[in-house]
Every structure is written in C-alpha cells, then in structure tokens.
C-alpha positions in Angstrom: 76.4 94.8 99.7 77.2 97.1 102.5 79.5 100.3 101.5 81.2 102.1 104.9 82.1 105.8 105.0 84.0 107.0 108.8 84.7 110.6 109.7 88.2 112.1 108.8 90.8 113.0 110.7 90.8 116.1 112.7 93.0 117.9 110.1 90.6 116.9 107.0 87.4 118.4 107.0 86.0 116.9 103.7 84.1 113.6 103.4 83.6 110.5 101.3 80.0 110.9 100.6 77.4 113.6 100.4 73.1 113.2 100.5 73.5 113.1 96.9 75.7 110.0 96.0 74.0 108.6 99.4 70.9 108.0 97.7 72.1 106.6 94.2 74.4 104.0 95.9 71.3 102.6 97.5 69.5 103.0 94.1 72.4 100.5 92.9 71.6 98.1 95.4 74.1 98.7 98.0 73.4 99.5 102.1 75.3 102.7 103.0 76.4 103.1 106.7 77.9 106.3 107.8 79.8 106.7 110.8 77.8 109.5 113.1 79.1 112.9 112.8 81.4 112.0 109.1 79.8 114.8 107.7 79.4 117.7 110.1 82.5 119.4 108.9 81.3 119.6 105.4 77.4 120.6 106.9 76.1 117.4 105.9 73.9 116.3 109.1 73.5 112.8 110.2 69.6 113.4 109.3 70.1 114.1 105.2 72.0 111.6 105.0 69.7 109.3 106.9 66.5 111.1 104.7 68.6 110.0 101.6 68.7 106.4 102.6 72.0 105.6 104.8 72.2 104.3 108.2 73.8 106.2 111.0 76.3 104.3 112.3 77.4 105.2 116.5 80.8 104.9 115.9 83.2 104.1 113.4 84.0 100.5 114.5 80.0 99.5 113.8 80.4 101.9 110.7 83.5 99.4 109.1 82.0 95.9 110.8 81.9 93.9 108.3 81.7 95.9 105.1 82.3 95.2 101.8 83.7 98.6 100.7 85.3 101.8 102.5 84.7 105.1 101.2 87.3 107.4 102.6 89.0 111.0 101.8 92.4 110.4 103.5 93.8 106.4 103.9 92.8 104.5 106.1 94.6 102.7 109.1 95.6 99.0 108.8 93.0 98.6 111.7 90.3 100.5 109.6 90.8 98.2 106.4 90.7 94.8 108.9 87.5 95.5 110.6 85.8 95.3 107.1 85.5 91.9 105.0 88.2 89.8 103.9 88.9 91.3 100.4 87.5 94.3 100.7 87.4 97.2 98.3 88.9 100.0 99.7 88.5 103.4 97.7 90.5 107.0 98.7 93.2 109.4 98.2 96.1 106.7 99.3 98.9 109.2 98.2 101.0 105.8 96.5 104.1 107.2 96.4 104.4 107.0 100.6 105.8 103.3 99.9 106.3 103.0 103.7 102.7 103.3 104.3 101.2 101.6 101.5 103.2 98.4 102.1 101.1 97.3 105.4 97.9 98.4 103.8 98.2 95.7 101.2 99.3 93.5 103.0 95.6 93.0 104.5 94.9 91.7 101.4 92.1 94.1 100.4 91.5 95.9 97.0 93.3 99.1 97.4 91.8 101.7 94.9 94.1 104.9 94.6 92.0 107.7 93.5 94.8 109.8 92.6 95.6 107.2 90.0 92.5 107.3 87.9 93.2 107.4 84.3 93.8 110.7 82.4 91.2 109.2 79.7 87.9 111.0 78.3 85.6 108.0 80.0 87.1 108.7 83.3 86.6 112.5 83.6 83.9 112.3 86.2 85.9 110.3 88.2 89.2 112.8 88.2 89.9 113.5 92.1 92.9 115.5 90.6 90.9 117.7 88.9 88.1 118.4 90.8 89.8 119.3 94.0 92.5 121.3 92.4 89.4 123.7 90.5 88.4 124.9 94.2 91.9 124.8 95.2 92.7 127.0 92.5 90.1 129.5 93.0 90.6 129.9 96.9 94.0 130.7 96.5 93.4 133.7 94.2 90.6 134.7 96.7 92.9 134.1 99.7 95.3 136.0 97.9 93.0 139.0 97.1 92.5 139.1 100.8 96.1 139.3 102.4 96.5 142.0 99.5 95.3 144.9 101.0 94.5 146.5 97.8 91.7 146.3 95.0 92.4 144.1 92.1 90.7 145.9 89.2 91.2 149.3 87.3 88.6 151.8 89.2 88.3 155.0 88.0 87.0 157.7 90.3 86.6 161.3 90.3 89.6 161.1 92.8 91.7 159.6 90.4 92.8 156.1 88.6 93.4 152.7 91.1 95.4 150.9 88.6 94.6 147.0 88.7 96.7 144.4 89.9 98.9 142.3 88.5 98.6 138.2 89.2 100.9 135.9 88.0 100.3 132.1 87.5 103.2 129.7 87.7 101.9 126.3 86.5 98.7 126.4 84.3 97.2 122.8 85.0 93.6 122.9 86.7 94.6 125.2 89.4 96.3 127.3 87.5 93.6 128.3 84.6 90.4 128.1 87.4 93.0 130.9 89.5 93.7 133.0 85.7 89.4 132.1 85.6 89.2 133.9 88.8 91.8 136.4 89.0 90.6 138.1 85.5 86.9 137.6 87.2 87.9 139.9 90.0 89.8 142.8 87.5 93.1 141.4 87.3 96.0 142.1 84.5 96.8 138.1 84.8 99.8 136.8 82.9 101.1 133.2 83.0 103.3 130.4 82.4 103.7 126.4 81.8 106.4 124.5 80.4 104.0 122.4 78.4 103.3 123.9 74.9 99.7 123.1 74.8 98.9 125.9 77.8 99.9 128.7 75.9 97.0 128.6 73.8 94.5 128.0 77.2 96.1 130.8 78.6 95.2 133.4 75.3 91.7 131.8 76.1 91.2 133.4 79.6 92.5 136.3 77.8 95.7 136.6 79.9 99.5 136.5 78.5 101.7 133.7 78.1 105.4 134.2 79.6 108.0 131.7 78.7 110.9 131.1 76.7 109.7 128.9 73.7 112.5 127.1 72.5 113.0 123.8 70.9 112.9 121.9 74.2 109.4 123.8 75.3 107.7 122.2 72.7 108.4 118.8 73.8 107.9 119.3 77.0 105.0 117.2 78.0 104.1 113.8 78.5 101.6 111.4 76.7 99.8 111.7 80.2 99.3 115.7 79.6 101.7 116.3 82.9 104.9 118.6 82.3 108.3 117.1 81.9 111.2 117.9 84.0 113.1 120.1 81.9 117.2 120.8 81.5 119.4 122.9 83.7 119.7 124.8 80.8 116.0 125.5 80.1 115.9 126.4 83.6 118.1 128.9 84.2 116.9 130.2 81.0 113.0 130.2 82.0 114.6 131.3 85.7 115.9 134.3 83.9 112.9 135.2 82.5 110.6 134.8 85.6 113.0 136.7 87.6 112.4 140.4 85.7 108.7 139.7 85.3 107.9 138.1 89.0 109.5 141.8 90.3 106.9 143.8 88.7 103.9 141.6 89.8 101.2 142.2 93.0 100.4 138.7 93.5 101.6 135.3 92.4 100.3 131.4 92.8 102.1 128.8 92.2 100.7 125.0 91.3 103.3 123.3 89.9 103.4 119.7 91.0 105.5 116.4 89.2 103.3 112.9 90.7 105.6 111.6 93.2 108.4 113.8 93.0 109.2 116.8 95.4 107.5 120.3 94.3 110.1 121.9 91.6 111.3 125.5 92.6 110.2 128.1 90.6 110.2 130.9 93.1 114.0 131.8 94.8 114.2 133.9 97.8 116.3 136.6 95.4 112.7 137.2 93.3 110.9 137.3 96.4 112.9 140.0 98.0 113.0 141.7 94.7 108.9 142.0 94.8 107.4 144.8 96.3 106.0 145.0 100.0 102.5 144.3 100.0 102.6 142.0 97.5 101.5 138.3 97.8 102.4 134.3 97.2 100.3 131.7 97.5 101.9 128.2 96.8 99.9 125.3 96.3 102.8 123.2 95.9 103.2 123.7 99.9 102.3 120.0 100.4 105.3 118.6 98.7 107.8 121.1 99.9 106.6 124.3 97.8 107.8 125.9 94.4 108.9 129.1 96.1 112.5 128.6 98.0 111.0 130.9 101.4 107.7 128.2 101.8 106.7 127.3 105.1 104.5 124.6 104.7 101.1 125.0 106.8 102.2 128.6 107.3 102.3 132.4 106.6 105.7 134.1 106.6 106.8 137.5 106.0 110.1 138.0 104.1 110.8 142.1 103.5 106.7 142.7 103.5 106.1 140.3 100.9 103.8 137.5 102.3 104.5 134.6 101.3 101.2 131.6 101.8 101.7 127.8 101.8 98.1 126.3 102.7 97.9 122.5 103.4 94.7 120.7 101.6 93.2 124.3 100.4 90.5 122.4 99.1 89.9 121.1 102.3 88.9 124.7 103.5 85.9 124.6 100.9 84.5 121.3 101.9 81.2 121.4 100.9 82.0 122.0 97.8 84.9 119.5 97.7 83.1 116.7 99.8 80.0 117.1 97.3 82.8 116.7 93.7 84.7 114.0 96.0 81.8 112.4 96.3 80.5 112.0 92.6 84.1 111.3 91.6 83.8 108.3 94.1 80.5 107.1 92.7 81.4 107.3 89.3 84.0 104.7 90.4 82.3 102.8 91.7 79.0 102.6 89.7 81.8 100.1 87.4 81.6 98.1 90.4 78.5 97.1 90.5 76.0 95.3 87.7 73.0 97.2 87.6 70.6 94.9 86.0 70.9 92.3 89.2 72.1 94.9 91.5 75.1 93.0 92.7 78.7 94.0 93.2 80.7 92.6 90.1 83.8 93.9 89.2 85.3 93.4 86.0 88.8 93.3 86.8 90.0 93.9 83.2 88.4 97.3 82.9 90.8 100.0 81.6 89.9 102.1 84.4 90.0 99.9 87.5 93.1 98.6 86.3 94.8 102.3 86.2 93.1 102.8 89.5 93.8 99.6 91.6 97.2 100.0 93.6 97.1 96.6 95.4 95.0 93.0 95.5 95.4 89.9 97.2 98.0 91.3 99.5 100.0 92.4 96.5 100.9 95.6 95.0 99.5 95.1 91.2 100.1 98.9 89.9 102.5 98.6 87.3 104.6 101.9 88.6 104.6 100.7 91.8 105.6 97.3 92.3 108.8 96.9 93.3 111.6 95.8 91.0 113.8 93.2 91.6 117.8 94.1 92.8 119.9 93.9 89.4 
C-alpha cells in the first residue's frame, strides 16, 4: 500500500506529514513516498524523513505514480488525483463548499476525504483539523497583535510610575478565540470577550476574563447540536451591535474569529467602531479568509484607518508550520489508522464507520456527503 505526500503550493508552507507519522504509517504496513523538498518549508529535511522510513521521491509526478492514497494540506489538482490509482483515497483540506472545484475532483472517481468535515464527536478529537490549526492560529494573532502594538500589555509598576495593561478583546470564543484569551491573559492583558453561544460564557470566566453580551432569550438558544453558533436575528444584532460598539471604543487590541461553515464571515466590526478606537490600537481578523468580521478588512493585508491598524492574515497557521505541519500530520494519521487493519496490515476500510462517513465528500465519481449533494430542481 503505497501512501503519496507532494509539496504545497508556493503560498502554503505547511505539509501533509512530519518524521513522526512517517514512521507509524510504515509501522501500519504502508510504503510512504514523499515528494523531494515537501517538507523544507516546515524544516522537515528530506533525510528525517528518509531516517524515519519514507522514500524520497525526485519529483512530484514519481511521488503520485501509482499510489493508493494522497496525503495533502491544500486540494489537489484533477491531474494530481489521476496520476494515482483508480479509486484512490485522497485525504486534505478540500474546502467543500467551492462546489465549482469539487465537482471535477470527484468526477475522477476517487475517495475524496474532506478533513474539514471530520465529525464534531469525542472519538474523533485527534483527528479535528479545525481545531488544531485554529489553537496556533489563535495564539499568533494575539502575538502578532502584541507586536504591531507598540506598547506593553501588562500592569508594570516602576519607580517612574504605573504602565497600566492593555485591554484585548475577543470576538468569537471557539478554539481561536479561548487559545488568544489563553494567551493574551498569559502576556498581562485585561482580556474581556464575547460569543453568541451560551455555553462560552462560562469558558470565558475560566480564563478568568469577562463575558460581554446581551443575554437574552434568543442567546440561550443560540447554538447548534454541532456546538457552532447560530445566525442570529436582526434584532439580536443590532442589539449585540449596540453593545460592542461602547465597549470595542475603549479597548487596545481586538481579534476576531468568528466563522459560520460555508457561509461568508459575519460582520461584527463596522468602520464607525473602528474609527471610534484609539490610534495605536490593533485588529486582527481571522475571519480575513472568508471576507472578514470587521467592515475595513483587507484580506492578505495591513491597512491603516485613523491610526488604528487593522490585520487580515491569510492561513495564520500557515506562518507556524512546524507546529501546524507536525498537528496536521497526527490529525491525518489518526484518519487514517481506520483505514487500515492492523492485525494483516492491509488497507481495509469499513465504509460504514461513523467517522469516514462524516468525512468522505465524494466516491465512485459521486458526491456522497449528505450536505453536499446536490438536490434535484422542485
């Protein structure tokens, strides 16, 4: 059973496998090839990787020749998936929703396993791509945004006088959002947040920081049985808007994280609170990628509106990679270790498994996801 992993695109630093997972997917049985170089960004050498077992492939066309799975970060091309068996098992961040681009990619009639899709379910923690990626992300932007500050963050007392701390705000208090009130209090902060789901106000008094939001009967049914936040009523909204608007104007720095699956990035952040912030002070929305939660987002950029910088980083996580490569990585094994029988050391799928079923976007040449095959005109 041969498993294929290629090098990223030039704009994706991370990779699909690390020394680590290298050598326990040969201790399941399976030959590992690796594309020469997959790594570098991520400094994982071509000779760790070839210590830990895999081959070094030249290039990535003797990499994928013939394979019977691809290991990738970003999705692959049509071309990538048909240089691999017929029927392949294809494993990566496929972003589902880009319907346009799935389309051709099942149509080669491999296995398509979306890794964004992985059950929200206790068994499958280790496999959560969400999750892991969004802890660093979550973390960078508070240090990113310590950075472009210009100030300290905590109290300091001197013989010169006070340096009162900073104030950090958290808009969206998923994974991001408690590992940035994690770090943020790390660092000194006074950290307050908010969430429209109910359960977060009680994670939030656990990082010791406070919990801003108007808790009224709609707020306490607003999540799903998936643990993602609703989208809530024009009339919650401009009542939460209200809210956020006289405490955003008081605060130093703010990150934002909010994020619906497959909907554009809600905004939480108009350009009225921005200019209403003081100079100096600091956003950093993670919710650049799908258009961004604050209305002056440039995504991929850095813009200044009345000295208030304003940070939209594409695939933070990505800026970390060998830390996000190496939790990639052991999210894609643990995948894929319920691919494989481990008595006889053969691939063997059981196609009925809770998990592969949530994960698997298309077989056969067919989109099988339940929320994403198309429905038939009424």
């Amino acid at each position: 059973m041969t498993i294929a992993v290629t090098a990223e695109g030039p704009d994706e630093p991370r990779v699909a496998i690390s020394p680590e997972t290298a050598k326990m997917l040969v201790a399941l049985g399976a030959r590992v090839r690796v594309e020469s170089g997959a790594g570098s960004r991520s400094r994982i050498s071509d000779e760790t990787l070839k210590a830990a077992g895999a081959e070094i492939a030249t290039n990535a066309t003797d990499a994928l020749s013939g394979a019977d799975i691809l290991l990738r970060v970003r999705r692959p091309s049509g071309d990538e998936i048909r240089a691999l068996k017929p029927g392949a098992i294809v494993a990566a961040i496929l972003e589902p929703y880009d319907k346009a681009a799935i389309e051709p990619l099942a149509a080669t009639g491999a296995s398509l396993f979306s890794m964004e899709l992985v059950p929200r379910i206790s068994r499958a923690q280790s496999m959560d791509v969400l999750s892991s990626q969004a802890n660093l992300a979550g973390y960078k932007a508070v240090v990113d945004a310590a950075s472009h500050f210009g100030q300290t963050l905590p109290m300091m007392m001197t013989a010169a006088g006070t340096v009162p701390a900073a104030k950090v705000f958290i808009m969206g208090v998923g994974v991001a959002g408690l590992q940035a009130i994690a770090t943020a209090r790390r660092l000194g902060a006074v950290v307050s947040a908010t969430d429209v789901r109910p359960a977060t106000k009680e994670q939030v008094a656990s990082l010791g920081a406070k919990f801003v939001a108007v808790e009224d009967e709609e707020f306490k049914q607003a999540q799903t049985a998936a643990g993602y936040a609703k989208a809530m009523s024009v009339e919650y909204q401009a009542k939460q808007t209200e809210l956020v608007a006289n405490h955003i104007k008081t605060q130093d720095i703010v990150v934002t994280t909010a994020l619906i699956p497959g909907r554009p990035a809600p905004r939480l952040i108009s350009r009225a609170m921005v200019e209403s912030m003081k100079p100096g002070s600091v956003i950093v929305d993670l919710a650049a990628e799908r258009g961004g939660n604050c209305e002056a987002t440039a995504p991929g950029q850095t813009v200044d509106v009345n000295g208030v910088k304003i940070i939209a980083p594409i695939n933070l996580a990505g800026s970390v990679s060998v830390n996000a490569s190496s939790l990639y990585a052991k999210n894609l094994f643990a995948l894929l270790e319920l691919f494989f029988d481990k008595q006889e050391k053969v691939l063997k799928v059981n196609w009925d498994d809770e998990i592969i079923k949530g994960t698997l976007l298309a077989k056969d040449g067919k989109i099988v996801h339940p929320n994403f095959i198309s429905q038939p005109a009424a």
